[in-house]
C-alpha positions in Angstrom: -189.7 -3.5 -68.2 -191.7 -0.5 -69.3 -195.4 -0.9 -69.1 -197.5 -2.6 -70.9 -200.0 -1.4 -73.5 -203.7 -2.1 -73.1 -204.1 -3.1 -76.4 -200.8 -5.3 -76.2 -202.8 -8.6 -76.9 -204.1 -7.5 -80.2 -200.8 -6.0 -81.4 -199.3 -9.7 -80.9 -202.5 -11.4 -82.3 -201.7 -9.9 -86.1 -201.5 -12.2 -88.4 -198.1 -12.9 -90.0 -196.8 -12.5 -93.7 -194.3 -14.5 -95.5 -191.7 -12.0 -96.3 -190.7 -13.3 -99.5 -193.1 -15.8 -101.5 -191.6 -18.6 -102.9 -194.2 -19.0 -105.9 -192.3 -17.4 -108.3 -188.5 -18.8 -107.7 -187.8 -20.3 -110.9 -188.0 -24.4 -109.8 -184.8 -26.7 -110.6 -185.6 -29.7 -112.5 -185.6 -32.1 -109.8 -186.3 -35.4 -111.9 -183.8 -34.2 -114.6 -180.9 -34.0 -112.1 -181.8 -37.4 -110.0 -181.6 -38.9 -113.7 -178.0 -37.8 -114.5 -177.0 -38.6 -110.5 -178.2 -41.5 -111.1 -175.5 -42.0 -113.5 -172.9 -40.2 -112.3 -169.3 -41.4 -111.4 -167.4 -40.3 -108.7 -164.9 -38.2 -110.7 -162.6 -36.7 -107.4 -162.2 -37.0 -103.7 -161.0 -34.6 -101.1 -161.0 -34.8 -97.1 -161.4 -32.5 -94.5 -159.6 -34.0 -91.5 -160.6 -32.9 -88.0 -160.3 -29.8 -86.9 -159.0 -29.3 -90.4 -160.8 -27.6 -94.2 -160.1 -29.0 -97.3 -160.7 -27.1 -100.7 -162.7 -28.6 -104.0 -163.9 -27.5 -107.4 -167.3 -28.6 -109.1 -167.6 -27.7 -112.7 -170.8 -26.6 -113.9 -173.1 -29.4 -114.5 -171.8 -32.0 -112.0 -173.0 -32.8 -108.5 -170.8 -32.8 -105.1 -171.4 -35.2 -102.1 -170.6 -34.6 -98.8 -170.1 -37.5 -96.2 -170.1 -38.2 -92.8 -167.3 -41.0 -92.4 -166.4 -42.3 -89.1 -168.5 -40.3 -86.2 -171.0 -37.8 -86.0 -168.9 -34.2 -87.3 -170.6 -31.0 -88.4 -169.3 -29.2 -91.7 -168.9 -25.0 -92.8 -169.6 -24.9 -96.0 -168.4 -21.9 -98.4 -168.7 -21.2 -101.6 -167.6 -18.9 -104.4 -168.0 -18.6 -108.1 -164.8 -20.6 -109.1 -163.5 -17.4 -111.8 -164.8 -14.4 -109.3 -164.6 -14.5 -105.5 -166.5 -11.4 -105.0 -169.5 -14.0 -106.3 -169.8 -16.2 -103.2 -172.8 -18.2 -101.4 -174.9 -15.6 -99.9 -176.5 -17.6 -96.3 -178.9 -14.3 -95.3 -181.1 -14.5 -98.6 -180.9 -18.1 -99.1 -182.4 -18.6 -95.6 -185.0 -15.8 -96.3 -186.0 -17.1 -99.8 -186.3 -20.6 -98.4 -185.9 -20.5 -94.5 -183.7 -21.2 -91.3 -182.9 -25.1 -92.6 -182.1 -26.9 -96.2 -182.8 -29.4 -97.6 -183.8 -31.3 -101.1 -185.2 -29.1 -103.8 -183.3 -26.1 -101.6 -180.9 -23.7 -103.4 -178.0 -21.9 -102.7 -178.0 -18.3 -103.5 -175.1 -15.9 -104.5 -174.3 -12.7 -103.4 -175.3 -9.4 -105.1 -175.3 -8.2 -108.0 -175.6 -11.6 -109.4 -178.6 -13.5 -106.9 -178.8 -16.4 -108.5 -178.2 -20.2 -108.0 -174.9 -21.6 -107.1 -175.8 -25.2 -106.6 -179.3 -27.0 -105.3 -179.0 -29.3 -103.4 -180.6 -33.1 -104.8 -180.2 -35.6 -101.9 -180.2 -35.1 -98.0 -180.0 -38.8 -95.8 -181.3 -36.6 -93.1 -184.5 -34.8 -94.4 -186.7 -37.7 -91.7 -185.0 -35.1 -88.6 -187.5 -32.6 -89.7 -188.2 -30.7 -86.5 -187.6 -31.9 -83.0 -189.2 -31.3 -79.4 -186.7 -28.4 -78.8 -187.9 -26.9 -82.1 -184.0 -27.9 -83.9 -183.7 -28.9 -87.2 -181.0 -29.8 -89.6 -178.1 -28.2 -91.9 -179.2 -24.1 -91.1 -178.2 -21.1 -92.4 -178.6 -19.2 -89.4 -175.2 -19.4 -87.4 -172.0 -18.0 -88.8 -168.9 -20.1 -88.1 -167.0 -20.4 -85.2 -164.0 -18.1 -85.7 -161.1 -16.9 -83.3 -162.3 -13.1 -82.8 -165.6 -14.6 -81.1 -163.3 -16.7 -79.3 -160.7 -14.1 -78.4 -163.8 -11.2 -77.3 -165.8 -14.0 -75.1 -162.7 -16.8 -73.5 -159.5 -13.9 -74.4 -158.1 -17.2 -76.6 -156.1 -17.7 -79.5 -157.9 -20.7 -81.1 -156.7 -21.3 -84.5 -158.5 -24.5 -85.7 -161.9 -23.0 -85.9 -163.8 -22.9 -89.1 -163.0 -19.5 -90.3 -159.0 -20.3 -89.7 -159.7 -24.0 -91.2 -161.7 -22.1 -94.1 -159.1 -19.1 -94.8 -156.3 -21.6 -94.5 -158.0 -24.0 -97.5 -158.6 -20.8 -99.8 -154.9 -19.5 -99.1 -153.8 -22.8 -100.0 -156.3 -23.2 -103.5 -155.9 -19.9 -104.6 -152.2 -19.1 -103.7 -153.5 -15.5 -101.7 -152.2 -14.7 -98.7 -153.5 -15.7 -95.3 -154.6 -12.0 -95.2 -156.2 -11.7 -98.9 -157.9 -14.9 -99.0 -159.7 -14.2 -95.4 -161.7 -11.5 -96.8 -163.6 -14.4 -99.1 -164.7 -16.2 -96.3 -168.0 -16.0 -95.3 -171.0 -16.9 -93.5 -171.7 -20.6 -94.2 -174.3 -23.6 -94.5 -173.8 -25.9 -91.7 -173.6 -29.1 -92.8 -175.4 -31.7 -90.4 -175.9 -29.2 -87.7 -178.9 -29.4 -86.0 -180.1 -25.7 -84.4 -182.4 -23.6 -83.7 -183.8 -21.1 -81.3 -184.3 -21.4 -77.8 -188.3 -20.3 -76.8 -187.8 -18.5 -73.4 -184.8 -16.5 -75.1 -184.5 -16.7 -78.7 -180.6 -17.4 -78.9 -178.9 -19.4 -81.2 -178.5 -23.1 -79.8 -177.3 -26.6 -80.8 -177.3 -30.2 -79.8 -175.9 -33.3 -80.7 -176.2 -34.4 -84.5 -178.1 -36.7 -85.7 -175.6 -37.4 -88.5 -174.4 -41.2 -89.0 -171.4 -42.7 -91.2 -172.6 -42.8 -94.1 -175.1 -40.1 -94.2 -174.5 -37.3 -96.9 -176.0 -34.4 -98.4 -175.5 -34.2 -102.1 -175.5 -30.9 -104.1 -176.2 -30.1 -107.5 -173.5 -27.4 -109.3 -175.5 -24.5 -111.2 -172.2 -22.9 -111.8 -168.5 -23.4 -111.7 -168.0 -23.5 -107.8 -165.0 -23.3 -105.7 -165.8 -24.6 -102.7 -164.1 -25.7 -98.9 -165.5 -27.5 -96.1 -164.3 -27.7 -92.4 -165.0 -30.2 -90.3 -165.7 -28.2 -87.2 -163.4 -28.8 -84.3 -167.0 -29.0 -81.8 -167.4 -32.5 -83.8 -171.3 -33.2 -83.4 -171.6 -29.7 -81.7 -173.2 -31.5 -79.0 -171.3 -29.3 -76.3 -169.4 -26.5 -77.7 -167.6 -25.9 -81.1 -164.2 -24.7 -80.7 -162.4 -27.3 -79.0 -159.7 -29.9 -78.6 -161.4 -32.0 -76.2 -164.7 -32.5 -79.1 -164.4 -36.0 -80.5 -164.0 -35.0 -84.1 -164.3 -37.2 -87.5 -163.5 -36.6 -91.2 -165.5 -35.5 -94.0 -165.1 -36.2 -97.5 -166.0 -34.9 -100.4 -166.8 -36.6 -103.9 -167.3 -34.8 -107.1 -169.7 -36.9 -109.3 -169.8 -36.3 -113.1 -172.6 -37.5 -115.2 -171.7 -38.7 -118.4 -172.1 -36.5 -121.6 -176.0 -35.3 -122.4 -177.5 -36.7 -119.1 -178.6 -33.0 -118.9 -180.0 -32.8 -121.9 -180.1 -28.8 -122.5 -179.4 -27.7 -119.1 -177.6 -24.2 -119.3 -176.1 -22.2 -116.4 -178.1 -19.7 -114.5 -177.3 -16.4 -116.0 -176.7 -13.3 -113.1 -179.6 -11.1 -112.0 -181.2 -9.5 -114.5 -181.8 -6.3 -112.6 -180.5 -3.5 -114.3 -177.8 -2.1 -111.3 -178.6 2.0 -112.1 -180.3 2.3 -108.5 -182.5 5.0 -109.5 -179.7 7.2 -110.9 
């Protein structure tokens, strides 16, 4: 360790600063989408079987449920713009415009250039967790996915039901891409009814045993026309690990709930970013 400064105590006394104030997000309309949930019909159904991704579309306007069925099971969650890929959930700046864990009122940001909603989530059966002893909370957008390059660089396996494999394979199988083509979309995801955080002495990544129940859900609101897949991760509660055979794993379903004609009043789409993309040039 080098040495140590004399004036180290009052370099790690300064205060912090929020990095980006939330003041002036624009707000979703909270009340106004309750209302047409409220009244919304369960319109479609898809599962995600263990170890296993399944892929949905939400058209703009209608709300998507996920739900824990038969055990406690963890989720990836992508999402893309359902007419443009290259528009997909961006994890890094949603978890720095809101922070390391979602939940209701919450919003799901795209990738740049067009930053702006993709859906908001409405309803979370789990916002009581809040934080626990070891400092973990729920559903983060701080871990990636577990994927087989990790797997190959740290165990020298070939694992191919991890959620990146589960996740390219739903895509390939919406889209009609190639393996190859449609792995290129995936990305870093929200983790559905993980709970996470940080370890104190060391700062790594770390999980524990979900507190997710049949019949808890997180329910999402669908600012745009959204492609989605979800994997239902093959660590189960991610209680031990999260690429394995051995995990007691459970299903997850999807349901796409459509509110019935003017529940959203005037409600348009987000449009993209309005920032002009010249750069300076």
């Amino acid at each position: 360790m080098s040495e140590i400064p004399p004036d180290a105590e009052a370099r790690r006394a300064v205060a912090p600063v929020i990095c980006y104030p939330d003041e002036t997000l624009p707000l979703p309309d909270l009340a106004l989408y309750a209302a047409a949930l409220a009244e919304g019909k369960v319109t479609e159904t898809h599962v995600a079987a263990p170890r296993d991704a399944t892929a949905f579309r939400v058209p703009a306007g209608a709300f998507f449920r996920i739900v824990s069925l038969e055990g406690p099971q963890v989720g990836d969650l992508n999402l893309w713009n359902a007419d443009d890929l290259s528009e997909r959930f961006y994890s890094g700046k949603t978890r720095a415009l809101h922070r390391t864990h979602v939940t209701t009122g919450d919003r799901l940001w795209s990738s740049f250039p067009s930053l702006r909603p993709m859906a908001t989530i409405v309803a979370d059966s789990l916002d009581w967790y809040g934080t626990d002893p070891h400092g973990a909370r729920v559903h983060d957008v701080i871990g990636t996915r577990c994927d087989p390059y990790t797997g190959n660089l740290l165990s020298g396996t070939q694992y191919h039901h991890c959620c990146h494999s589960n996740l390219t394979r739903a895509l390939a199988d919406a889209t009609g891409l190639a393996l190859a083509e449609a792995e290129v979309h995936v990305h870093d995801v929200l983790n559905v009814f993980m709970c996470t955080g940080f370890t104190r002495e060391t700062g790594q990544y770390m999980m524990k045993a979900s507190p997710v129940r049949p019949g808890d859900h997180l329910t999402f609101f669908a600012e745009i026309d959204l492609l989605g897949a979800l994997s239902a991760c093959p660590g189960g509660d991610c209680s031990a690990e999260h690429s394995s055979d051995a995990a007691r794993c459970h299903p997850l379903r999807i349901e796409v709930l459509t509110p019935p004609p003017g529940a959203l009043g005037g409600w348009v789409p987000p449009p993209p970013n309005g920032y002009d993309g010249s750069h300076g040039r």
